[in-house]
C-alpha angles and dihedrals in degrees: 000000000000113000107237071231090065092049094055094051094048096049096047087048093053085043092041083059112104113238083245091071093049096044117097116263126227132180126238115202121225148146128267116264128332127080094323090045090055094043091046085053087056102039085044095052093042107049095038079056102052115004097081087250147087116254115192118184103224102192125191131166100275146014094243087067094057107036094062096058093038085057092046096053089248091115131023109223150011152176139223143143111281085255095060096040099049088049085047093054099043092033085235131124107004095011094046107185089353099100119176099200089170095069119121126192123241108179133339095224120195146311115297113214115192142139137150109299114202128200106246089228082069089064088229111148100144145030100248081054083077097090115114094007127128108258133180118250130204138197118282112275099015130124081255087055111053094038084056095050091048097048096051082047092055091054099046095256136130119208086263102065090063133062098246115206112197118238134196100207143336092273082060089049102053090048089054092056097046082049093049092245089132138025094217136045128179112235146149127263105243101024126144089234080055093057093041082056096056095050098045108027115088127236091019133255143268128196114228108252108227115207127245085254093059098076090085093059091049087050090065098049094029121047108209089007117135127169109252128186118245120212122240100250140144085251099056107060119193088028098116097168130002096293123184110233129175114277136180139161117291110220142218110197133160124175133274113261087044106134116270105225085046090067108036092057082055086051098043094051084046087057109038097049100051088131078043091057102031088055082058091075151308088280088081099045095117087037097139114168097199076072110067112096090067102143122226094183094279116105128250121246116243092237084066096039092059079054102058095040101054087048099039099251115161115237126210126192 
């Protein structure tokens, strides 16, 4: 027989559990390290904060690992640049022959400013300085891969006219640079591993300025890319003067027989906490969520929708 004790203990412990341990818990793909990884931390402790369910970052090394099982049903969300996404969707550009015609978009999040960034000791101050340097290379087809091509495009240079040292994924890059492996990384203004470069990497650091003209070559590589100034700020090392860098649209995306309700509670908490997500870094600093339903060619998922709708958001296809 059960002590009326017993009773008691037990009903003031399940009373005594956070709604965060009873929520339901999804998992949000990303990569390891870097910006996403940064942006899948603050989506994950938001929304686990506020949204009513469990958010828990999986990284892995790539966004090809991740897409394909959140296409397939077998994760619920994930998160890339616009580029990646849209090839994803239509199996085009980066995902050549590999469509996910089940994703669904979330949220479009914010713009993503990045570029190469060179130790000065490299003597690197242009693209076109980039003859001769030690640069990352990526396999064929990848995000590495096209942001190389078009920055040596953008200064003029073929692949051959650098020393190209392979590269696995973005982690391994970042370690090449810090070890001097490589002159260039590509990076994001505002990053936390920026700002790791600018603290242990002698002699400091300087991001490459592309030129107004150069937004149709990141176009091609790049579909939705544009070049966009950034501003000179503490919070932007390596960022000596405004300096235009390549910029396109962050996503949050999920598939599309991913439950509703389920959606919509990750939409509502997006849109809700904007002050909550822009406080995580500069890397939300143009978070608006009166923005969200911007469209890249991948259609939106009912549950955020609902959402929009209910708040006035604008939504494009």
């Amino acid at each position: 027989m059960v002590s009326l004790r017993n009773m008691s203990v037990a009903a003031a412990l399940l009373m005594g559990m956070s709604g965060q341990s009873l929520a339901q818990t999804v998992g949000l793909g990303t990569t390891q390290g870097g910006a996403t990884g940064q942006i899948a931390t603050a989506i994950a402790q938001i929304v686990t904060q506020h949204g009513g369910i469990q958010v828990r970052p999986q990284p892995v090394a790539n966004t090809a690992q991740y897409i394909p099982a959140i296409n397939a049903g077998q994760m619920e969300f994930g998160i890339a640049n616009a580029p990646q996404t849209s090839n994803a969707f239509t199996g085009t550009g980066m995902s050549p022959g590999q469509p996910s015609p089940n994703l669904r978009m979330v949220a479009t999040l914010f713009p993503f400013n990045a570029g190469l960034l060179a130790t000065k000791a490299s003597g690197i101050a242009t693209y076109a300085d980039l003859k001769g340097k030690k640069l990352p290379w990526f396999p064929e087809n990848s995000l590495g891969d096209s942001i190389m091509r078009a920055s040596l495009e953008a200064g003029g240079l073929k692949p051959e006219d650098v020393t190209r040292v392979p590269m696995p994924n973005f982690p391994r890059m970042f370690d090449a640079f810090k070890g001097g492996q490589t002159d260039v990384t590509i990076a994001t203004t505002g990053s936390q591993n920026t700002i790791d470069f600018q603290q242990s990497i002698a002699g400091g650091i300087r991001f490459l300025a592309f030129k107004p003209t150069d937004a149709a070559i990141l176009a091609k590589w790049l579909p939705g890319a544009t070049v966009r100034k950034v501003p000179v700020s503490p919070t932007n090392p390596g960022v000596e003067e405004n300096t235009l860098v390549f910029s396109y649209d962050y996503t949050l995306f999920t598939y599309a027989n991913m439950n509703e309700d389920v959606v919509y509670k990750m939409t509502k908490a997006m849109f809700e906490r904007g002050k909550e997500l822009r406080a995580t870094s500069p890397l939300w600093e143009d978070y608006d969520p009166k923005e969200l339903g911007r469209g890249i060619g991948v259609p939106f998922h009912p549950g955020a929708i609902r959402l929009y709708k209910e708040n006035g958001v604008k939504v494009a296809p």
